[in-house]
N, C-alpha and C positions, 0 to 999 in steps of 0.2 A: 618691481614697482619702485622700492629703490634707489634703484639703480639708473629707472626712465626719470623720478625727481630731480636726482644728481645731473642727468643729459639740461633739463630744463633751468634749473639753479647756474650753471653753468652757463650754457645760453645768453643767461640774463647779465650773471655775473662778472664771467672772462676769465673767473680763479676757479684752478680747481680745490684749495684750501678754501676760500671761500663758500663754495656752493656743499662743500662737504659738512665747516662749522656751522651757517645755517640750516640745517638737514637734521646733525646729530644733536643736538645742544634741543630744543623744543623736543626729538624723538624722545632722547634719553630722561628729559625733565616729565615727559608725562608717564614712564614707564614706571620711574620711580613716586611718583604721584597714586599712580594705580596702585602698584604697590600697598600703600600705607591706607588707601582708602578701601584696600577690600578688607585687611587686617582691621582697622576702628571698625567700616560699618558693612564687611561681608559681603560688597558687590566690588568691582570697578568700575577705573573711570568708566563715563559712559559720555556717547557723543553730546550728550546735554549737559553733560559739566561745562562743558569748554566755553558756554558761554561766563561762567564764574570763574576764568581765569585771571582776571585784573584781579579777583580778592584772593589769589594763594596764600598771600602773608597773613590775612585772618584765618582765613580757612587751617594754614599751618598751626595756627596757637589752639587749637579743638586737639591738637594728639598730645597726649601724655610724657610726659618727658622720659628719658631713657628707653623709647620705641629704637628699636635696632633694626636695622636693616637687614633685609635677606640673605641669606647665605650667600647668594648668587648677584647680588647687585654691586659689592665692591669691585669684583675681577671684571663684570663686565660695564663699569664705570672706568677701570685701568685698559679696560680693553679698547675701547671707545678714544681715549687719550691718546693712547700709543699709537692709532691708525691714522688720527687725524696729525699726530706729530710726524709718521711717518709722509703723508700727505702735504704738509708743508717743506719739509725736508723736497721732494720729490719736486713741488713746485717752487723751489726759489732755484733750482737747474733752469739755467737762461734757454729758454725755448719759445716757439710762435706760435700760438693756434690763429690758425687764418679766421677769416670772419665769417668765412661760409662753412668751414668743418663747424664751426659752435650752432651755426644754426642747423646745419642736418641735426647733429647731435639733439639740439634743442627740439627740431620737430618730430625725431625719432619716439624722445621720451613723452612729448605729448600724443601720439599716435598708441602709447601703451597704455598709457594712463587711461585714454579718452574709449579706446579697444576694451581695456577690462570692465571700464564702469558700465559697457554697451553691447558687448559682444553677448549673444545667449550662454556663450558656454562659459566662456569665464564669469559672466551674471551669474549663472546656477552655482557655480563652485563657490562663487564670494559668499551667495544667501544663504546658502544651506536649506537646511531643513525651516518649514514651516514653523513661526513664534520661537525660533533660538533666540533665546537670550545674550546677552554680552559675555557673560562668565562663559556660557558653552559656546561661543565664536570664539573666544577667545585660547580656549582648551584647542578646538579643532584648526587656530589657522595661526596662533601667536599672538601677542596683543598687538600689536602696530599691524598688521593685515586684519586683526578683528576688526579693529576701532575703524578700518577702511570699509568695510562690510559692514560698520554699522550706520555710517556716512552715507554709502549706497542708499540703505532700506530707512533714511531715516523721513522718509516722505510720506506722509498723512496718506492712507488706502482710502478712498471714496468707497464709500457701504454701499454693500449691494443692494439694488433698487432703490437707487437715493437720484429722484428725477421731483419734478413739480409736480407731478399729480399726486405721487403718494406723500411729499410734505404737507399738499395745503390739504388730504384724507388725515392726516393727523393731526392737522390745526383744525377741523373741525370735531375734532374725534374731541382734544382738548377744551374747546369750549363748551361743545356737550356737557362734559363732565366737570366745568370752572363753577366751582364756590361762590357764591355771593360775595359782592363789594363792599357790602356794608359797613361801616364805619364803629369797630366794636365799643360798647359800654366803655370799658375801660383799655383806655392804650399805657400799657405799663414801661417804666425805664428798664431796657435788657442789657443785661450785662452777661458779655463773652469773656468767659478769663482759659485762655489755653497756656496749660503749664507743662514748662520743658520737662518731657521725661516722664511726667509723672504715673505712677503706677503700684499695684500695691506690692510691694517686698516679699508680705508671705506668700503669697501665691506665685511669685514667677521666680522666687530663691529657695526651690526647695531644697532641702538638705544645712540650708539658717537655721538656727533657735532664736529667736528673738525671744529674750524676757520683755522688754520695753515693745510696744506699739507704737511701730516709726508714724503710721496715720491716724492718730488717734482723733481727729476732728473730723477726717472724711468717714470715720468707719463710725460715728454715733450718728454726724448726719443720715448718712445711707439707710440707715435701721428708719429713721422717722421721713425720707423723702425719696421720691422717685430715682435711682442710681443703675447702673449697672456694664454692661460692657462695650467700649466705644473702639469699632473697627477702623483705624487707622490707615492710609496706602501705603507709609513707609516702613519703615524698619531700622532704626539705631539716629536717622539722619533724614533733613529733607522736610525741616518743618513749614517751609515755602509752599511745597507741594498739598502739605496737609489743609492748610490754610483756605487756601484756593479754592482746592475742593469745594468745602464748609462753606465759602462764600459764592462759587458760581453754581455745581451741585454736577462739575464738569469730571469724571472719572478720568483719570491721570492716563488709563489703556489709551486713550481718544487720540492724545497725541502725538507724533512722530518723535522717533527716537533722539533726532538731534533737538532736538525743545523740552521744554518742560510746562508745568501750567503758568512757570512764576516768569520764561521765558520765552514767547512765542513768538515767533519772527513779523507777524504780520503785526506791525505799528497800530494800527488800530482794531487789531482784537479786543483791545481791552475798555475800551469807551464803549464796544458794541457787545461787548458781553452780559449777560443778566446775572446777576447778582443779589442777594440778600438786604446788600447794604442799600443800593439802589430802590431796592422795593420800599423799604423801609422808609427812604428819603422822602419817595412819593406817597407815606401817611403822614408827611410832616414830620418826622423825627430829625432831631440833629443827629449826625454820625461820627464814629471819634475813635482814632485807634492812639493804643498805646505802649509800647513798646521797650524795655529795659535794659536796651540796647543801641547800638547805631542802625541807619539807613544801610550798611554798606553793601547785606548781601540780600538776591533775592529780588531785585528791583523793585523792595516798599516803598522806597518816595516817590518812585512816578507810578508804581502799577496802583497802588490805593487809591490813588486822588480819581484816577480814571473809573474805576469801578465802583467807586460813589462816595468816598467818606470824606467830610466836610473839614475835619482836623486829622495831623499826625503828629503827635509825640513820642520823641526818643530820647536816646542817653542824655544827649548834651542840652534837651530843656528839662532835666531831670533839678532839684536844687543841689547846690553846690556841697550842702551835707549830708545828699543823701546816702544811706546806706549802702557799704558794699559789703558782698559775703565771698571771699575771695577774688578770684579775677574779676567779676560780675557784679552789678546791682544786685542786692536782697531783692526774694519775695518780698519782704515785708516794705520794701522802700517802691516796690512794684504796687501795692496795696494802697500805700499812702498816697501814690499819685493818682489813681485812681477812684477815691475817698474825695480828694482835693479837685479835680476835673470834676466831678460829679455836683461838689457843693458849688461851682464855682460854673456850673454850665446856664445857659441861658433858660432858666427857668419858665417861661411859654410856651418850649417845644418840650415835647418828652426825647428821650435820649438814648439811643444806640450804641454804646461803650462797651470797643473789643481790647483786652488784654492780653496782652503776650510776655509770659516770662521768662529770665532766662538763667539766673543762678545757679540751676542741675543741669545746666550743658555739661557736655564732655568737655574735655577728659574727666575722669575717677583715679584718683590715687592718691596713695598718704601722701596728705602734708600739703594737699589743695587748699583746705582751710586753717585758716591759723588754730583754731581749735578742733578736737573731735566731734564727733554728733551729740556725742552722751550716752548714746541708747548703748545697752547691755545685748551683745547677742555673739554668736559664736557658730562654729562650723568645723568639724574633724574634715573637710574634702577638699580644703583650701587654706594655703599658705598664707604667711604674713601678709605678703606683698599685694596678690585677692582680697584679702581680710581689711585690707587698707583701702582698695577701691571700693568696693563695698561699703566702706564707713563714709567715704566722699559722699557716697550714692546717697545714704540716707540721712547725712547731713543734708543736702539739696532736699530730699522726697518732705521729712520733715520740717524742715523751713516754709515749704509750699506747703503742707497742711496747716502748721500756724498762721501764716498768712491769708489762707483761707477765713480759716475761724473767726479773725482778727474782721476780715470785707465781710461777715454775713451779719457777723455780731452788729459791727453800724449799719449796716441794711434794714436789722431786724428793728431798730430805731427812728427807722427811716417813717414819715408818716405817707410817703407817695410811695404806689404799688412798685415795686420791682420783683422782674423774676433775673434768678443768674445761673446760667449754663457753664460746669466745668467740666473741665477733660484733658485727658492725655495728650499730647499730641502725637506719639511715640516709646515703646520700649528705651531704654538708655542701651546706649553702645558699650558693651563690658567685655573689648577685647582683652585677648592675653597676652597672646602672640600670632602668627600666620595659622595656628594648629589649630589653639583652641581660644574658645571663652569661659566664662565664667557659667556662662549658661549651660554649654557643654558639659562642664566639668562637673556641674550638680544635677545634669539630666532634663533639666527642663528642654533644651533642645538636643538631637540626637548629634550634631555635629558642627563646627564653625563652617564647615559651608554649605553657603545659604542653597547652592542652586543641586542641591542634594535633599531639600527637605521635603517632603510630604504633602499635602493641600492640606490636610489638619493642620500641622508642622506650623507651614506658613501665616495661615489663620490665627494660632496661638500666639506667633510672632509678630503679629501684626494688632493685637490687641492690649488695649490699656483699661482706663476707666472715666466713665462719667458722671454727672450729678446733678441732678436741676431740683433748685428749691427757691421759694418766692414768699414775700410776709405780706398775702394778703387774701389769701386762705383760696387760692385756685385750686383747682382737683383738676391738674391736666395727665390727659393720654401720653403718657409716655414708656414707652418699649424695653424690654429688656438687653435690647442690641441695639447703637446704634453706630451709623458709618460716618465717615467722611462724607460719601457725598449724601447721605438723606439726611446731616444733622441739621443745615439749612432748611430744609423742608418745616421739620418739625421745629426747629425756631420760631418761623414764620407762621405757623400756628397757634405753635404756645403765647404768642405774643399777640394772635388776634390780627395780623397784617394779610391783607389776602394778597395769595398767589398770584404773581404773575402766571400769563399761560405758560408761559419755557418752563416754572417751577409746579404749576398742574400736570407737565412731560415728564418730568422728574417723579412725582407722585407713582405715574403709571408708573414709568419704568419699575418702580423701587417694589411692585407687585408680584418682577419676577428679579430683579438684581440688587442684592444689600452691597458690595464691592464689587469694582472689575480693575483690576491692575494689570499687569504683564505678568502670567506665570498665577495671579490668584485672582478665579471667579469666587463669590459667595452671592448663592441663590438666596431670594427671598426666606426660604424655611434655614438660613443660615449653616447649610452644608455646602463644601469649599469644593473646588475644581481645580487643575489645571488651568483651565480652556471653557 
């Protein structure tokens, strides 16, 4: 395959230096990309990264300094150089390629390419086995033929029995069972605050001693309000993904491998999509995200506006003194714009205020913050150098509980109703090296690689925390477990906004599915699957 590229570059080209450096140079930059992204966040590339190629140079400042590269990636970086030098060498030898040998050659190599992606038998060898993952295409064919194979299967499967008669049997199934429209007593200000990373320490570092409590605001709240365990779809990375979810109530499995929810090819999926925010718009709420960072990854500045939010704030309308805590905004400068957007909102509509923070990004390693955390804790099962991401960790984890305390305290002030939903978005990424993690190391998970773990395994992996509390003495229904995509639901609820019928669909559904991702089902009764 190649080899037929090379015929086709060539073709176009005329060099065979040329058709060789455009070939190797993107092959070898994504191999080494893979590389370092299954080491941070346990998976590889995968064909929906590729649409986040213009931000590598952000994406590159997320890995920890002093990450070394593989054993095997220097010799076959020297290897790579010395074929293509040889190949220049080769072609600066005064020779003619006629103009008709370049095109045989040319249509050679598209008859292989166009033969594999269509032929049954090489189709069956590329796909493999039914729901392979990337990591295991990637074991069974190499990654630059994986990533070809995942390109193949990366096309949305149409569900079986998916015609118009049995759509508009479910659209009346849903109205049957749609909620009143009614216009509730009280329509309160909500506020969504999703904080990077956050999660609680003692429970997912076993083998820590904490004297100090890195969370000590989420953990007295919790005791007096509704909290408990928020299923996430990613793991380490991909809080794009998470987001999404929460706002359309669309499970990440849905979509084809080369997309994502934050990337989807069809231009107007996202004006046509239903949405939380959207519902919301239509009981008169203003809508407002906000953000402690740039636009740059993720496609927030155009995919928000279309799925319904009125305003977007990021880094650069942040003020000029606000807080930073290492490479990042503070929670607490997250808090205060948040605080300041609220007082400063147009007080006739009630207000729909989504938060996004970002401070406890990765990387984790000494000397991230110009100061320690403070907190007292220890661990015989991990070196310094552990001992020091770890401290990064809960510098970030504790900053976002202050911050917390800090937004509830002015709420609790507040004399107009507010309820605020917080949560995880994601376990933090606590690579080592290629071997292992952190997490490994103390047992919380059996091994650094992911596509080795368990359906509990992943379940566990894929879980943080959440917490809803409100100052105006609601007693709302809320769950011990909730996911990605039923947090929306129940927003929508707590908040007295009735359901669109697409989120009455979501309801059902959520009767027999809490998550579905790639590789993890969780059934209503919250026991995990494969499949």
């Amino acid at each position: 395959l190649l080899l037929a590229c090379e015929g086709v570059l060539l073709a176009i080209t005329g060099g065979i230096f040329s058709a060789g450096l455009i070939l190797a140079v993107p092959m070898l930059t994504m191999s080494i990309s893979s590389y370092f992204k299954e080491v941070v966040n346990g998976v590889p590339l995968m064909v929906s990264d590729l649409a986040m190629a213009t931000h590598m140079g952000t994406i590159a400042g997320f890995m920890k300094p002093g990450m070394s590269f593989g054993a095997c990636t220097i010799p076959a970086v020297l290897l790579v150089f010395v074929l293509l030098a040889l190949t220049l060498l080769f072609a600066r030898r005064p020779r003619r390629i006629r103009w008709y040998a370049s095109l045989i050659v040319g249509l050679c190599g598209v008859l292989v390419l166009v033969g594999s992606a269509n032929l049954p038998l090489t189709r069956d060898f590329l796909s493999g086995p039914e729901d392979e993952i990337q990591a295991e295409r990637n074991d069974r064919l190499g990654f630059l033929l994986g990533m070809y194979s995942g390109v193949l299967d990366s096309a949305v499967q149409e569900p079986d029995a998916y015609n118009e008669n049995n759509m508009n049997g479910i659209l009346l199934k849903v109205k049957r069972n749609a909620a009143s429209t009614q216009t509730p007593e009280v329509q309160p200000n909500v506020i969504m605050l999703m904080s990077e990373s956050f999660c609680d320490p003692e429970a997912v570092l076993p083998g820590v001693e904490f004297e100090d409590d890195p969370i000590p605001n989420y953990r007295a709240l919790a005791e007096e309000w509704p909290s408990g365990k928020f299923l996430s779809n990613t793991y380490a990375g991909g809080t794009g993904n998470v987001e999404m979810e929460v706002m359309t109530g669309i499970p990440i499995a849905f979509v084809g491998e080369g997309e994502d929810l934050t990337s989807l090819q069809d231009e107007t999926a996202y004006d046509r999509a239903p949405s939380i925010i959207k519902a919301f718009s239509a009981q008169g709420y203003a809508t407002e995200f906000v953000h402690s960072y740039t636009a740059r990854l993720y496609n927030r500045e155009e995919n928000f506006e279309k799925i319904g939010f009125d305003k977007l704030v990021f880094e650069e309308d942040f003020p000029e003194d606000a807080e930073w805590e290492g490479p990042y905004l503070s929670d607490m400068a997250l808090t205060e714009m948040l605080i300041s957007e609220f007082e400063n909102r147009d007080k006739s509509k009630p207000l729909l205020l989504y938060g996004l923070s970002m401070e406890n990004h990765q990387p984790y390693y000494e000397g991230k913050f110009e100061e320690s955390s403070g907190l007292d804790f220890s661990s015989d099962k991990l070196g310094d150098q552990e001992l020091g991401s770890i401290d990064a960790l809960l510098h970030g984890i504790h900053d976002a509980d202050a911050a917390l305390g800090k937004l509830l305290e002015y709420f609790e002030q507040c004399e107009e109703p507010v309820i605020v939903i917080f949560w995880g978005d994601h376990l933090p990424g606590l690579s080592m090296d290629e071997e292992n993690t952190i997490y490994s190391e103390l047992g919380y998970s059996s091994t650094a690689d992911t596509k080795s773990w368990s359906p509990e395994e992943l379940k566990r992996m894929h879980t943080t925390r959440f917490l809803v509390w409100n100052n105006y003495g609601a007693e709302l229904e809320v769950p011990e477990t909730v996911s990605a995509t039923s947090l929306g639901v129940h927003i929508l609820d707590w908040a007295g906004v009735p359901r669109p019928l697409y989120f009455q669909w979501v309801d059902m559904a959520l009767e027999d599915m809490l998550l579905y991702r790639q590789r993890l089902y969780v059934s209503a009764d919250g026991t995990p699957y494969y499949e």
